[in-house]
C-alpha positions, 0 to 999 in steps of 0.5 A: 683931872676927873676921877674914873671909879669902878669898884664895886664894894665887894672886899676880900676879908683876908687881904683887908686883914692883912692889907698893912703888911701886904702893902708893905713892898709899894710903900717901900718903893714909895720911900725911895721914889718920892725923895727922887721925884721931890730932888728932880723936882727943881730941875724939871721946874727950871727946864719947864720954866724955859721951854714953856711945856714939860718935856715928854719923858719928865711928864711920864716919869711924873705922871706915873708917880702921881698915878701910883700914889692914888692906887696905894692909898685906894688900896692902903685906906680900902678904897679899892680891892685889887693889889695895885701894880706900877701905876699904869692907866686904866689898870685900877678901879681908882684911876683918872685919864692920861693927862695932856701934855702941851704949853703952860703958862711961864708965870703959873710955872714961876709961881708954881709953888706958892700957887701950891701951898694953899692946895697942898695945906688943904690936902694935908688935912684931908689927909689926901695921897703923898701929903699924908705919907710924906707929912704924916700929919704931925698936927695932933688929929686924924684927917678924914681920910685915915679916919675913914680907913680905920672905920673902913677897915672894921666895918669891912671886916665884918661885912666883907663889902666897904659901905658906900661913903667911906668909899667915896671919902676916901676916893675924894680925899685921895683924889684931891691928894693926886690933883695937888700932885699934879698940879706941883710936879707941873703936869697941869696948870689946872688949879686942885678942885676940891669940889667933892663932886669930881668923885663919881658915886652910885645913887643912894636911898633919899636921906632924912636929913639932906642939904637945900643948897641955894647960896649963890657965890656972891659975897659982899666985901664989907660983910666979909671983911667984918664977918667975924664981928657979926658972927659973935652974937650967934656964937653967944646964942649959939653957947646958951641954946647948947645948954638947953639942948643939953637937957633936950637930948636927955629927954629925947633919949629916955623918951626913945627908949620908952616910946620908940620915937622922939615926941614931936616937941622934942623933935622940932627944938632939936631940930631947929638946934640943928638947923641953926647951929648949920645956919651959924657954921655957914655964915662963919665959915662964908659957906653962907653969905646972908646973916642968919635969923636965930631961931633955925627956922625952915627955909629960912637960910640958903645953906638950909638943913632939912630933916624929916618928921619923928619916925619909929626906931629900933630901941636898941640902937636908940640906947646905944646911939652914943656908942653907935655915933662914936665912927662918925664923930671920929670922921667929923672931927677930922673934918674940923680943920678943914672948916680952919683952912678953908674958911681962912681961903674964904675969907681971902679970896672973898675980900678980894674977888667978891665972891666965894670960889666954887670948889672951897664953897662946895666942900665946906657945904658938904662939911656942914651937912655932914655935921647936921647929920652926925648931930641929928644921928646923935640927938634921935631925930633919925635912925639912919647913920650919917652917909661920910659921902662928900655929895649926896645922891638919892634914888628911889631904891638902895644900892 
């Protein structure tokens, strides 16, 4: 499934207000159509399983329902501005191609639902489309997907336009959601990508701090399988430079405040704070295949974090940068499970194939980026806010 986006960012005010309660009637339908979708569910298995293929009309009835969920949470989570009807294609600004119908293979339909679970657990802490109605995330934290929303939905009402990456966040979060509904209800034996870059996204001005992604997929069977071992010194050093960092931070913020800038000093060691806390959460989570040096030197590490020189900033955002933060750190610890369950998937696939799958290695890359530009955002060492877009994307001018 690729993703077809055509929003342009412009929101009306009074039905983003309003957007719960005008969406009241789709999740109603919602809560008597997905009972029904989910009691078929083992006969349309069982007939698919005999025939090879699923039949024509169980593959529309399915479809139209995977359809329809990605329009009412595009709408719900403000991803999107028009209110959605049934879910027909191409009528949203959200929407993906009609699927294909033909044969599938009989044991990836037998195995359907444990080939599902993986996919279906990732969805739920990304907080992706039908898992988080039906789940209603009873795990004690907000997933980026409903963390974006509500950080949508404010910045929405004051701006009258949703900034470009909770857009995507959520677009990318629902997407995948309608993927792992997909490939449940058997529309396609496609196993759910949870590469962010199937969410297609406008250019966006160069950020100062950005992903150097060189790791290839290539991991080592008994680095891996001892990984958690080797991590420990890292995290050891990783625990005594936080206490130094600490301080660091405190001085920056003074400094900024009394300067306008963070002095360069200060600047490189909080950067390299930054850098190597990415370098340890990499090589953790198998994002990052190499063992990473201590010091969080540049360049130095496949999954690197590069972060331009001290620049001028506006001193009343530097003495209210904590406050400022407060969005992206509520979007960021959403994230966090995400790291658990796709570290874990990691771990296993690695071990037995030698290698990291390219979907879970690109989502945890994107993880890791965005955690060093929330924390570079915090310490000072940009004034730009922390783009919660799953890729990035630069041009020369902003859009």
């Amino acid at each position: 499934m690729r993703f077809v986006v055509r929003d342009d960012l412009r929101r009306s005010r009074l039905t983003v207000a309003f957007r719960l309660i005008l969406a009241l009637v789709h999740l109603a339908v919602f809560s008597v159509w997905a009972p029904l979708m989910l009691a078929l569910w083992p006969i349309h298995w069982l007939v698919a399983l005999v025939l090879g293929r699923v039949p024509r009309p169980f593959h529309d009835a399915y479809e139209l329902f995977v359809r329809f969920t990605l329009h009412l949470q595009a709408y719900l989570f403000v991803g999107a501005n028009p209110f959605p009807g049934i879910g027909t294609a191409g009528s949203y600004p959200i929407d993906f191609p009609a699927l294909s119908h033909g044969r599938q293979r009989r044991w990836s339909i037998a195995a359907r639902l444990l080939l599902a679970l993986l996919p279906l657990l990732l969805a739920a802490v990304l907080g992706g489309a039908f898992v988080v109605v039906v789940v209603t995330t009873p795990f004690g934290f907000v997933p980026p997907a409903i963390g974006a929303a509500v950080c949508a939905w404010f910045a929405t009402l004051a701006r009258g336009r949703t900034p470009p990456g909770l857009r995507d966040l959520t677009v990318f979060c629902a997407g995948y959601g309608a993927q792992v509904t997909a490939y449940l209800f058997l529309l396609t034996d496609h196993f759910p990508d949870s590469d962010p870059k199937t969410v297609p996204l406008l250019p966006r001005p160069r950020h100062p701090v950005r992903m150097d992604n060189d790791d290839e997929l290539r991991r080592h069977r008994l680095i891996v399988l001892f990984r958690f071992v080797l991590l420990l010194p890292h995290v050891v050093w990783l625990q005594l430079w936080s206490v130094a960092m600490a301080f660091a931070a405190v001085a920056a913020w003074v400094s900024g405040i009394a300067l306008g800038r963070v002095p360069g000093p200060l600047h490189r060691f909080l950067a390299a704070y930054v850098r190597y806390q990415a370098h340890v959460i990499a090589f953790g989570t198998l994002a990052g295949g190499l063992f990473p040096g201590f010091v969080g030197a540049p360049g130095m590490y496949p999954l690197d974090v590069e972060i331009d020189p001290p620049q001028r900033q506006s001193r009343w955002t530097i003495g209210f940068r904590f406050v400022l933060a407060v969005p992206a750190f509520l979007i960021l610890a959403g994230l966090g499970p995400v790291w658990y369950v796709g570290a874990a998937a990691m771990w296993v696939f690695a071990l037995v194939k030698g290698r990291a799958p390219r979907g879970l290695h690109a989502l945890l890359a994107y993880n890791i980026r965005y955690n060093a530009q929330v924390l570079a955002y915090a310490f000072l060492l940009t004034g730009r806010y922390p783009p919660s877009g799953p890729i990035e994307v630069e041009s020369d001018v902003a859009v």
